[in-house]
Residue, then its C-alpha position, 0 to 999 in steps of 0.5 A: x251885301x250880295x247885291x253890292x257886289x253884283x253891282x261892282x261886277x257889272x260896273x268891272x264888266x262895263x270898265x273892261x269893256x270900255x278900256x276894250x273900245x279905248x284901246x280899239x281907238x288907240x290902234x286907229x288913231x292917225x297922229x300922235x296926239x289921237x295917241x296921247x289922247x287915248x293913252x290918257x283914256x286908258x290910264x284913268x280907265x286902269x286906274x278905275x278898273x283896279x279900284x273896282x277890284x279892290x272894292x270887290x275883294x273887300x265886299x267879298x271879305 
């Protein structure tokens, strides 16, 4: 159990980072539809991110 959640913490960390390079590339982004893109990213990486902390909670249980 111990290495299950081992390995969704490291996935947590890879999420988060990656929502970090999303929104970077948000705040870059020149036209309204680079936005739209981005925010769709960020969307589905949140949702991936609260998956993962629920999956956590339950392996810590």
């Amino acid at each position: 159990m111990n290495e299950l959640i081992n390995a969704l913490e490291v996935e947590f960390i890879g999420a988060v980072a990656e929502r970090k390079k999303l929104e970077a590339m948000y705040s870059e982004a020149n036209n309204t539809n680079e936005r739209s893109y981005c925010l769709g990213l960020l969307e589905g990486q949140e949702k991936a991110i609260r998956a993962i902390e629920r999956l956590l909670k339950s392996a810590k249980k």
